[in-house]
Every structure is written in structure tokens, then in C-alpha cells.
Backbone atoms as SQL, in Angstrom:
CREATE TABLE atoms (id INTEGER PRIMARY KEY, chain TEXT, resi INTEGER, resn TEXT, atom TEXT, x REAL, y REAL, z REAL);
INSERT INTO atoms VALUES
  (1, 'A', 1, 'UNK', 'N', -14.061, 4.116, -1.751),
  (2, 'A', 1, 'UNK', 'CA', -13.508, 3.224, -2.751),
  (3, 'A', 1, 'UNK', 'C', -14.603, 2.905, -3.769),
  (4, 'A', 2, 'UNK', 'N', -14.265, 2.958, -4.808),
  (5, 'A', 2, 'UNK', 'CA', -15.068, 3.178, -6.564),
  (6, 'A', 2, 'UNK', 'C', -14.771, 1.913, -7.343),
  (7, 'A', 3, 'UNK', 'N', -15.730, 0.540, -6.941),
  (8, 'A', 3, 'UNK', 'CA', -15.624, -0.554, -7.347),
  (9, 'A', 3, 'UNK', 'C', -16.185, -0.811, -8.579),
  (10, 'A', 4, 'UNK', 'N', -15.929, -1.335, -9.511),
  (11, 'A', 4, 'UNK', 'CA', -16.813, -1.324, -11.059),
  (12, 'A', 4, 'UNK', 'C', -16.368, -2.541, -12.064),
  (13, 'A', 5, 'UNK', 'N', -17.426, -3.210, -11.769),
  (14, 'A', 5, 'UNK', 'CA', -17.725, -4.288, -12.866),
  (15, 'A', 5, 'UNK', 'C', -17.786, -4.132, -14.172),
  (16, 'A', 6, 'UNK', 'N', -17.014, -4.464, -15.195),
  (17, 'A', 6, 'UNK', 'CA', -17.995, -4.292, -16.650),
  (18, 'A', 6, 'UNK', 'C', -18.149, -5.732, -17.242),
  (19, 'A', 7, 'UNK', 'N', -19.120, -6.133, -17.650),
  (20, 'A', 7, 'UNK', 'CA', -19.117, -7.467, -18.014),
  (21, 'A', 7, 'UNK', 'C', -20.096, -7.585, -18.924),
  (22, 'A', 8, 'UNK', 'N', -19.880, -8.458, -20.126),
  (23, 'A', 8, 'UNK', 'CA', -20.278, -8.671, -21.527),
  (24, 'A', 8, 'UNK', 'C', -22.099, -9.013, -21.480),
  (25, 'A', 9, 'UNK', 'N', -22.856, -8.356, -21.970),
  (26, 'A', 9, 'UNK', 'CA', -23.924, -8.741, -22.015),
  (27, 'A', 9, 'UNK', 'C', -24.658, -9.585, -22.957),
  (28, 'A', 10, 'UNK', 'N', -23.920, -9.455, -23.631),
  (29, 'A', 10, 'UNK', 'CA', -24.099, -10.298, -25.634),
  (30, 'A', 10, 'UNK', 'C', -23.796, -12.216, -25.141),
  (31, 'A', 11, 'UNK', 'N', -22.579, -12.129, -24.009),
  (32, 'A', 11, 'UNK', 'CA', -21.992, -13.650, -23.587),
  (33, 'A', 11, 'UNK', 'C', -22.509, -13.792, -22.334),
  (34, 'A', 12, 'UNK', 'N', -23.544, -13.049, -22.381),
  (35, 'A', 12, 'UNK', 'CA', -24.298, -13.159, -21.241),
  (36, 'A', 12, 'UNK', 'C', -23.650, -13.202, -19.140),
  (37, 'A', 13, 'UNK', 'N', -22.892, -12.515, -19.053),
  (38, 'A', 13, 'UNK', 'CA', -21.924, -12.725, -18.042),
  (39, 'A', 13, 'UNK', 'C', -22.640, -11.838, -17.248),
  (40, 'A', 14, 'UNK', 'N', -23.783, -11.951, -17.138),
  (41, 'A', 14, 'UNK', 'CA', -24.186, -10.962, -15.712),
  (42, 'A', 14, 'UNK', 'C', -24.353, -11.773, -15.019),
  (43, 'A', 15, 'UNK', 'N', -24.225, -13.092, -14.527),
  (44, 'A', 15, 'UNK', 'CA', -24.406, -14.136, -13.290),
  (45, 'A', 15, 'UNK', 'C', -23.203, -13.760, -12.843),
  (46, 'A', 16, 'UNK', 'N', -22.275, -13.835, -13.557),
  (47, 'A', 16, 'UNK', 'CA', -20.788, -13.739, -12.835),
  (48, 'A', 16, 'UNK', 'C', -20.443, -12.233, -12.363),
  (49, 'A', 17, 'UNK', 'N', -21.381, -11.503, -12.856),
  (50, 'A', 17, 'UNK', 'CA', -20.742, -10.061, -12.435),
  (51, 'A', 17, 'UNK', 'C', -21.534, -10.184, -10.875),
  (52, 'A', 18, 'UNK', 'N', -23.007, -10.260, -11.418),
  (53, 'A', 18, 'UNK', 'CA', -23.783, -10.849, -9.457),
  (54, 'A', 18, 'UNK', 'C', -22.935, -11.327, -8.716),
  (55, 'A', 19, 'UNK', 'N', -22.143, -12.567, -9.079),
  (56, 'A', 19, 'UNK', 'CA', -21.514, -13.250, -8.048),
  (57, 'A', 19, 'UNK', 'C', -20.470, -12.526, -7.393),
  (58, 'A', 20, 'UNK', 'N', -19.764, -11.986, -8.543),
  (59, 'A', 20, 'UNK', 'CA', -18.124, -11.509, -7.798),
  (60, 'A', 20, 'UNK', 'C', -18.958, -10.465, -7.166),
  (61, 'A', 21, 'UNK', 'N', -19.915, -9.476, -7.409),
  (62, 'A', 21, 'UNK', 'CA', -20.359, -7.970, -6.840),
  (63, 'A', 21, 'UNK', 'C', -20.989, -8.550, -5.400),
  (64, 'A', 22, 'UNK', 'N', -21.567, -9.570, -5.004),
  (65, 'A', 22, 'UNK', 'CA', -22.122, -10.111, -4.265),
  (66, 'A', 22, 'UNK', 'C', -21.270, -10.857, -2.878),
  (67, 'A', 23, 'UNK', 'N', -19.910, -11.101, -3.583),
  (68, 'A', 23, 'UNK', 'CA', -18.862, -11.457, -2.811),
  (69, 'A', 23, 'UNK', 'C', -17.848, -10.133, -2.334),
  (70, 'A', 24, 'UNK', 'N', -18.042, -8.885, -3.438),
  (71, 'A', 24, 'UNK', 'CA', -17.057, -7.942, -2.891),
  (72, 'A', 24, 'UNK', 'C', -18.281, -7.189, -1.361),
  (73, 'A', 25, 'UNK', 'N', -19.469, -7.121, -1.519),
  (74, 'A', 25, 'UNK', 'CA', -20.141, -6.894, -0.584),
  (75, 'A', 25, 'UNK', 'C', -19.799, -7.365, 0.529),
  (76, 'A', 26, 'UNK', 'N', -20.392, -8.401, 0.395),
  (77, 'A', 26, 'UNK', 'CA', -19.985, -9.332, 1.838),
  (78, 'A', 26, 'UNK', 'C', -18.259, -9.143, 2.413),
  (79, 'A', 27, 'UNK', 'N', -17.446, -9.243, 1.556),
  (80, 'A', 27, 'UNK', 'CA', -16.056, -9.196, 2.172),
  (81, 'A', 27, 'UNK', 'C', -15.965, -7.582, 2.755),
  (82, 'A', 28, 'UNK', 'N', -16.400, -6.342, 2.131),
  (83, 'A', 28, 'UNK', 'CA', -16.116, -5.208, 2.136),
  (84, 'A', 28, 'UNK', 'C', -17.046, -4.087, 2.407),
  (85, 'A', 29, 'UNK', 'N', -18.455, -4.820, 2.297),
  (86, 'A', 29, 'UNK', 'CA', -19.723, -3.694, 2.762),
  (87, 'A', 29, 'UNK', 'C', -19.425, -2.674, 1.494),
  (88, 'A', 30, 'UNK', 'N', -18.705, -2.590, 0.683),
  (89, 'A', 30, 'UNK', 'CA', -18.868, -2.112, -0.659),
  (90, 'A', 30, 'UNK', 'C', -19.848, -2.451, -1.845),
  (91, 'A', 31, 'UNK', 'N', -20.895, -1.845, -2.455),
  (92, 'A', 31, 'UNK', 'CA', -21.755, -1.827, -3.438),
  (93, 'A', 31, 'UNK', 'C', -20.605, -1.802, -4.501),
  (94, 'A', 32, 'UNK', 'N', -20.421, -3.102, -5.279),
  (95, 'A', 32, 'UNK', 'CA', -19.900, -2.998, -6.844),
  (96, 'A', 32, 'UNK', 'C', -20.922, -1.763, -8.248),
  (97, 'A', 33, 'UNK', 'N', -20.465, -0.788, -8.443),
  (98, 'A', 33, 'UNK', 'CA', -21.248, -0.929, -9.580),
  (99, 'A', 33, 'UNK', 'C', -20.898, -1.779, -11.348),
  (100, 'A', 34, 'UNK', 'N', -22.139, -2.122, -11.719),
  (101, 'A', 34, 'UNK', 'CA', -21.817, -3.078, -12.813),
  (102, 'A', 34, 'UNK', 'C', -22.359, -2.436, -13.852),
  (103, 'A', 35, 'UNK', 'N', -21.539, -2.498, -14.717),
  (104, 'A', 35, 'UNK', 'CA', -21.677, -1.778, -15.703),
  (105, 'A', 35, 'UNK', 'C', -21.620, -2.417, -17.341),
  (106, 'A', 36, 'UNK', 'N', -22.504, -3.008, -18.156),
  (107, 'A', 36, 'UNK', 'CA', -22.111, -3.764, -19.291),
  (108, 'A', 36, 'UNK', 'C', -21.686, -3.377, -20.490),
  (109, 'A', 37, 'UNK', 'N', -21.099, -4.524, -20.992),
  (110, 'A', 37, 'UNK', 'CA', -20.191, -3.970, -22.004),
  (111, 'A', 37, 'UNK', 'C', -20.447, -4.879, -23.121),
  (112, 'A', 38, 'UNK', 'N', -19.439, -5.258, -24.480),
  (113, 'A', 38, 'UNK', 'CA', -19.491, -6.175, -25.060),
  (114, 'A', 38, 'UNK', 'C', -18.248, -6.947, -25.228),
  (115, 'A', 39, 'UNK', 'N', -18.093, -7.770, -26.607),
  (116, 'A', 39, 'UNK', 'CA', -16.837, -7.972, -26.808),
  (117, 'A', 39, 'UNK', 'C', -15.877, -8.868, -25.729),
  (118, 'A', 40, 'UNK', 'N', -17.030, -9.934, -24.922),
  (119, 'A', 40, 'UNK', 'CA', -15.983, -10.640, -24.139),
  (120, 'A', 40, 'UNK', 'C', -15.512, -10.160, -22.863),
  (121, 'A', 41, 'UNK', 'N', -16.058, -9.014, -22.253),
  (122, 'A', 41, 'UNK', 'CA', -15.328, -8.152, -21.356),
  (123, 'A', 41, 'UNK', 'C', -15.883, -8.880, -20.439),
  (124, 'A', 42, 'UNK', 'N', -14.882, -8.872, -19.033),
  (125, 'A', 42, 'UNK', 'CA', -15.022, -9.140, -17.811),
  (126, 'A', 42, 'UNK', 'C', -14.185, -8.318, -17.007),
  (127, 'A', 43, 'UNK', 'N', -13.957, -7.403, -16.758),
  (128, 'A', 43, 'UNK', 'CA', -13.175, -6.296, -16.069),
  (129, 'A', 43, 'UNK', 'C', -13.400, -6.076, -14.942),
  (130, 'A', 44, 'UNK', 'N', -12.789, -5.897, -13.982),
  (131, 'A', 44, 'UNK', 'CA', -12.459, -5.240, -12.518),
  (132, 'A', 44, 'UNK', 'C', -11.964, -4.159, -11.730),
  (133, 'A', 45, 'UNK', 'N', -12.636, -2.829, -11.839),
  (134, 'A', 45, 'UNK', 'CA', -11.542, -1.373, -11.546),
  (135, 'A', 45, 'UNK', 'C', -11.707, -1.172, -9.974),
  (136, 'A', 46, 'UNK', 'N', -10.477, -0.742, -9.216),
  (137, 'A', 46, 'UNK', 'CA', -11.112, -0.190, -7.979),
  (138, 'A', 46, 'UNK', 'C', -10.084, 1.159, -8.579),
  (139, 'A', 47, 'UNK', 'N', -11.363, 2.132, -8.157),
  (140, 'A', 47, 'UNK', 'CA', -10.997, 3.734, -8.074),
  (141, 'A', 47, 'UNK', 'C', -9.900, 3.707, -9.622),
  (142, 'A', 48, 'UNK', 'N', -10.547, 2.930, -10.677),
  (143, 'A', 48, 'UNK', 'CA', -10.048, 3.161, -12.183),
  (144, 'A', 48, 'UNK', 'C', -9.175, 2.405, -12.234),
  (145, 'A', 49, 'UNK', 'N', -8.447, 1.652, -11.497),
  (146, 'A', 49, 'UNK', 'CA', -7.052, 0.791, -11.558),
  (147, 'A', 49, 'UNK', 'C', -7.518, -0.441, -11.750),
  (148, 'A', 50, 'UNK', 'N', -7.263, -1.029, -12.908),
  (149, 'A', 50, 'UNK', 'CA', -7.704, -2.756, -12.869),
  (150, 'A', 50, 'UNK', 'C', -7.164, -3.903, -12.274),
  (151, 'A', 51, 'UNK', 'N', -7.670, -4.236, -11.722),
  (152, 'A', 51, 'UNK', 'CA', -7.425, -5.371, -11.041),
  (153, 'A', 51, 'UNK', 'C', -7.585, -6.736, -10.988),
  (154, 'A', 52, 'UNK', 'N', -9.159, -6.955, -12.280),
  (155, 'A', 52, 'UNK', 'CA', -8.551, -8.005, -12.642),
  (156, 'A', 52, 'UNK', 'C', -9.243, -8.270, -14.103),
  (157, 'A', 53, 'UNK', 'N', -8.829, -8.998, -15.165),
  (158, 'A', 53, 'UNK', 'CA', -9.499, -8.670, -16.659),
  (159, 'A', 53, 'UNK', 'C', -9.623, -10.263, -16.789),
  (160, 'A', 54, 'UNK', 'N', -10.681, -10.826, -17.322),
  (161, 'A', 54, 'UNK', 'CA', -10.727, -12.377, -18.142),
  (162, 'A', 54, 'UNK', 'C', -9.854, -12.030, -19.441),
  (163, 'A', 55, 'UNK', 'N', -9.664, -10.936, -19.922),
  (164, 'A', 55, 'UNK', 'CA', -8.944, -11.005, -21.268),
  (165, 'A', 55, 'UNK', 'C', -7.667, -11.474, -20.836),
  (166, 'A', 56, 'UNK', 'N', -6.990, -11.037, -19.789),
  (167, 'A', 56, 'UNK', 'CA', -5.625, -11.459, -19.033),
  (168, 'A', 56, 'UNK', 'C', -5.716, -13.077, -18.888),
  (169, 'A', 57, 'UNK', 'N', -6.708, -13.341, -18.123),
  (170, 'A', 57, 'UNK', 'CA', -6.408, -14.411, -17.547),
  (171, 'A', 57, 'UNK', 'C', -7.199, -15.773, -17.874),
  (172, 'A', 58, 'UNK', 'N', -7.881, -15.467, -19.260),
  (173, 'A', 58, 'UNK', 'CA', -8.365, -15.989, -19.732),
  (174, 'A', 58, 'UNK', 'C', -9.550, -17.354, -19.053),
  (175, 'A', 59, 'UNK', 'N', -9.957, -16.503, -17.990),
  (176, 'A', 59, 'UNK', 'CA', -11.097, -17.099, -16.582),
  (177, 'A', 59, 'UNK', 'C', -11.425, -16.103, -16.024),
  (178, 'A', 60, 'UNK', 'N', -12.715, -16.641, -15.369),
  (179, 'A', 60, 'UNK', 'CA', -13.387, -15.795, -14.491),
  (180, 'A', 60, 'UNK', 'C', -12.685, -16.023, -13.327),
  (181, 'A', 61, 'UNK', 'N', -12.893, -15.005, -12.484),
  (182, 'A', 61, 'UNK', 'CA', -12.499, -14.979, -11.139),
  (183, 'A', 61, 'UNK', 'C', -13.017, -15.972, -10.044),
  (184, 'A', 62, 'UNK', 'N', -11.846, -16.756, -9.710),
  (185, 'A', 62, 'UNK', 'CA', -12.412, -18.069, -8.387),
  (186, 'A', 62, 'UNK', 'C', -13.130, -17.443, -7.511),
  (187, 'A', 63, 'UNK', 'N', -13.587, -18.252, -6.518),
  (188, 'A', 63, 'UNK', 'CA', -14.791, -18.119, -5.623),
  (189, 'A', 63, 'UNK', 'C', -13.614, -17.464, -4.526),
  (190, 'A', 64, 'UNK', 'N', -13.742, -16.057, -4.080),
  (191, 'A', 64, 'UNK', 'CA', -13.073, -15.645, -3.000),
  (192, 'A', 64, 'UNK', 'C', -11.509, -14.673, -3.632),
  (193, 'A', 65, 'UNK', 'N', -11.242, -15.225, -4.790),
  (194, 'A', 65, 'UNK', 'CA', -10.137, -14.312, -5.683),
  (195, 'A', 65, 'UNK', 'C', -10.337, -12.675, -5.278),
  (196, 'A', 66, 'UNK', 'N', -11.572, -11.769, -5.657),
  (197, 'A', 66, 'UNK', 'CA', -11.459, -10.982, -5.854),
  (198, 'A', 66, 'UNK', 'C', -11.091, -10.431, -4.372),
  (199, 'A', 67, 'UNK', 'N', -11.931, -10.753, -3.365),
  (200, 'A', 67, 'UNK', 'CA', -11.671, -10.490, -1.877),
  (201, 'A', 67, 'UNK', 'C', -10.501, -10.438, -1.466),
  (202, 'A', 68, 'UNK', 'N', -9.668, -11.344, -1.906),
  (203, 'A', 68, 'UNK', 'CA', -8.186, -11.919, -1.736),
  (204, 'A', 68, 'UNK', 'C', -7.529, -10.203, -2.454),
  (205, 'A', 69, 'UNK', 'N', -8.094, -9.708, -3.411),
  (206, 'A', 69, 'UNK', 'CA', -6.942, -8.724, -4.519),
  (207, 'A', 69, 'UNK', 'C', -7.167, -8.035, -3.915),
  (208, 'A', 70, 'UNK', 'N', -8.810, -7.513, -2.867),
  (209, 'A', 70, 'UNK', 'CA', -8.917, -6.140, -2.583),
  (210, 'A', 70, 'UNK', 'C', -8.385, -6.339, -1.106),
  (211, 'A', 71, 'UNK', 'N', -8.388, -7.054, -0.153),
  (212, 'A', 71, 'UNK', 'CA', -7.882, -7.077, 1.140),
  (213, 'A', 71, 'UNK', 'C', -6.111, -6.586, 0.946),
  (214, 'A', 72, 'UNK', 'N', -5.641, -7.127, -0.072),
  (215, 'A', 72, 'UNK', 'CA', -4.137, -6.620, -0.486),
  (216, 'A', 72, 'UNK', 'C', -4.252, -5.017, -0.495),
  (217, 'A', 73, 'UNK', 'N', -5.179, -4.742, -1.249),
  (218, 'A', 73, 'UNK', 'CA', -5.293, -3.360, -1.463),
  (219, 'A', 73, 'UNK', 'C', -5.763, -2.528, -0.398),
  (220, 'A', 74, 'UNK', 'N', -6.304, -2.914, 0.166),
  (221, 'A', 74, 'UNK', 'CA', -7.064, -2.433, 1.544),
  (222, 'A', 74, 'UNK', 'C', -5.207, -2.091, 2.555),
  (223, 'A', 75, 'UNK', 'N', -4.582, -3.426, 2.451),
  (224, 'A', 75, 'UNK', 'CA', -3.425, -3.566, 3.738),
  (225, 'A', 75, 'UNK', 'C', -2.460, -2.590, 2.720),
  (226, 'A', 76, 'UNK', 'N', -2.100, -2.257, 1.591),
  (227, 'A', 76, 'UNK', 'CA', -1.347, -1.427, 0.859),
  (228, 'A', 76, 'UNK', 'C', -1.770, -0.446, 1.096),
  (229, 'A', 77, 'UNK', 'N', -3.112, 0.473, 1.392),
  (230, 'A', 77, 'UNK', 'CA', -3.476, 1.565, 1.745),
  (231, 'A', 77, 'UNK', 'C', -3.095, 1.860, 2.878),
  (232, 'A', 78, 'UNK', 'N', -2.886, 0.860, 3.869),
  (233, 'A', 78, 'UNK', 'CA', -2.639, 1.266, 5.022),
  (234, 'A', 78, 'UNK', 'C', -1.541, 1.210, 5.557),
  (235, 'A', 79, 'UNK', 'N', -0.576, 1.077, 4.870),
  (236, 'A', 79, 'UNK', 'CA', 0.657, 0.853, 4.849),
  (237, 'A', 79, 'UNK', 'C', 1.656, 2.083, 4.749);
């Protein structure tokens, strides 16, 4: 599984990319790669499929959110 951060470097959002990449670890033993961007971006791909965008939802991802989207995805794979 092909986890990938992109997050704005100009709005300075690499604390938050640490955090969520730091939380998909721990939940998943998965290495996020992070990748920066501009323009406001806060993006979320597993294996290219997004999963979750601040442009959508106009917030960063809660403490434990992202764990929550990929465990779905994890039990949909296995399904």
C-alpha cells in the first residue's frame, strides 16, 4: 500500500503532514511518503485514490481521522 502526503510548503504545513504521517505509522507500520506542493494543498492518496483533501473539507485532518479512513480501507480490501 502507496501512502502519499502532499502538503503546501509556502503555508508552511509540514507539521501537519509529520503528524498525520506519524499517526498513519503507528496505526499501520506504513511509511507515508510526503511530498510538497503549493497552493494550499493538503492531500491524502492511498495507491493514487484520495482520501482525504483540506480543499474538500476545508480542515486538517482530526487527531486519529486518517487511521479511521484507512482501517475502512484495510476491512474493504478484505472483504
Amino acid at each position: 500500500m502507496d501512502i502519499e502526503i502532499t502538503y503546501c510548503m509556502a503555508w508552511n504545513y509540514q507539521a501537519d503532514a509529520d503528524r498525520v504521517s506519524a499517526e498513519i505509522k503507528q496505526a499501520t507500520g506504513i511509511e507515508s511518503t510526503l511530498v510538497p506542493g503549493s497552493g494550499g494543498i493538503f492531500d491524502i492518496k492511498v495507491d493514487g485514490s484520495l482520501i482525504f483533501s483540506k480543499h474538500e473539507t476545508a480542515r486538517f485532518p482530526n487527531q486519529g481521522e486518517v487511521a479511521q479512513l484507512l482501517s475502512w480501507r484495510f476491512s474493504s480490501l478484505l472483504n
